[in-house]
Every structure is written in C-alpha cells, then in structure tokens.
C-alpha positions in Angstrom: 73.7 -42.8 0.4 73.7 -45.5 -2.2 69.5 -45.6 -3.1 67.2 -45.1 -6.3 68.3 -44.3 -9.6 72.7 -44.4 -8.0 71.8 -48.0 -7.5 69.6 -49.2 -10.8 67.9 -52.9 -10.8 68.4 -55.1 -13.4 65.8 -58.5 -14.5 67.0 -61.7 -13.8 68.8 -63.2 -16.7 70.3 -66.7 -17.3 73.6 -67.4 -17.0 73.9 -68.0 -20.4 72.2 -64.8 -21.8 74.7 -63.3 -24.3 74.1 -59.9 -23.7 74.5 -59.4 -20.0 78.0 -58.2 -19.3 77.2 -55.4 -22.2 73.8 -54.2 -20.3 75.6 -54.4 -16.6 79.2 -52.5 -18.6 76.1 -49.7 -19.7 74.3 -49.6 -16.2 77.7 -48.8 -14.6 78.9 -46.7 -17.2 76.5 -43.9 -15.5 77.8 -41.2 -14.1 76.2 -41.3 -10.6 75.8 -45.4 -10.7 77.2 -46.4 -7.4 76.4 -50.2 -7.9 73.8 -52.9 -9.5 71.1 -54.8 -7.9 71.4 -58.0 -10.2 68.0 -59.7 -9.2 68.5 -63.0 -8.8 72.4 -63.0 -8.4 72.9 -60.6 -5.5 75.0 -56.9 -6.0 78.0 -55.4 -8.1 79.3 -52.2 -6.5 82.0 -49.7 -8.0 83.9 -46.9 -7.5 87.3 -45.0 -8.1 89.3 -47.4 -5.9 88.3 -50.9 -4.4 88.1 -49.5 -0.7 85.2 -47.0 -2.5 83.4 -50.1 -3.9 83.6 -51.9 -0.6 82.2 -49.4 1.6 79.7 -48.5 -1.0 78.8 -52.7 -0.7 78.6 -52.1 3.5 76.0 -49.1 2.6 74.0 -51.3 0.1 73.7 -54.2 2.6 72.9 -51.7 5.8 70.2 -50.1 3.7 68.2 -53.3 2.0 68.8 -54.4 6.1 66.9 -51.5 7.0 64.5 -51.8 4.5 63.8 -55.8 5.4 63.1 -54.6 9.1 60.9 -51.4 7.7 58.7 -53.6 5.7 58.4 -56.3 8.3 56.7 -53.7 10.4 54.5 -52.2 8.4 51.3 -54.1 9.6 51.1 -52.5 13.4 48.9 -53.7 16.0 45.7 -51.6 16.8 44.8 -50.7 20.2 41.6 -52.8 19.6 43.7 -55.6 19.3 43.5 -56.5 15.5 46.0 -55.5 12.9 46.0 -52.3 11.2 47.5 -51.3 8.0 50.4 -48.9 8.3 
C-alpha cells in the first residue's frame, strides 16, 4: 500500500520556484518513498523499474478514489431524519 509517510506531500510551489526539483530529488531519495503528492500539480511515483512506478500510480489513484467516496459519506442520515456526524 502506497499511504502516509511512503507517499510524503509537498506545498504548492510556482513554476518558477528555483529550488523544487532539489526538494522533490530529496523526498524521493527516501528509502521507503513510493511517490509524491505535489499539491497543486498532481503525483510523481517511482520505483526500481517503470512497470513498478506505474502500478504504484494505479494504487495512488485507487486509494485517494477511496478516500474521495470515504469522506463524501461521512455525514450519515439519522433515523430521526436529520444528519448526524459520523
């Protein structure tokens, strides 16, 4: 599974921010980082070979799929007919 700290965040940064292909190179340089969330931009995945880093991409994208649809439920309808918190 490709979650938490295997799969770091990084702030939104401007294309033209000098530094940001040296702080993404030292994110992935991490022994157990599986890929970068680039907020903003979207994801960078690697691994040993590029068939690793692709289905390590399929993981990300099932998993922030099943996160969307986790969050989208998490105000549930009370037998009383209001809205509880979940």
């Amino acid at each position: 599974m490709c979650t938490g700290s295997d799969v770091p965040h990084l702030p939104y940064r401007h294309g033209h921010y000098p530094r940001a292909g040296a702080e993404v190179e030292r994110v992935a340089a991490a022994p157990k980082c599986y890929g970068i969330v680039l907020r903003n931009h979207g994801a960078i995945t690697v691994g040993a070979s590029v068939k690793e880093a692709y289905f390590r991409t399929l993981a990300m994208e099932e998993q922030a799929a099943i996160q969307h649809a986790a969050l989208q439920v998490a105000r549930l309808p009370s037998c009383r007919g209001g809205v509880r918190q979940a």
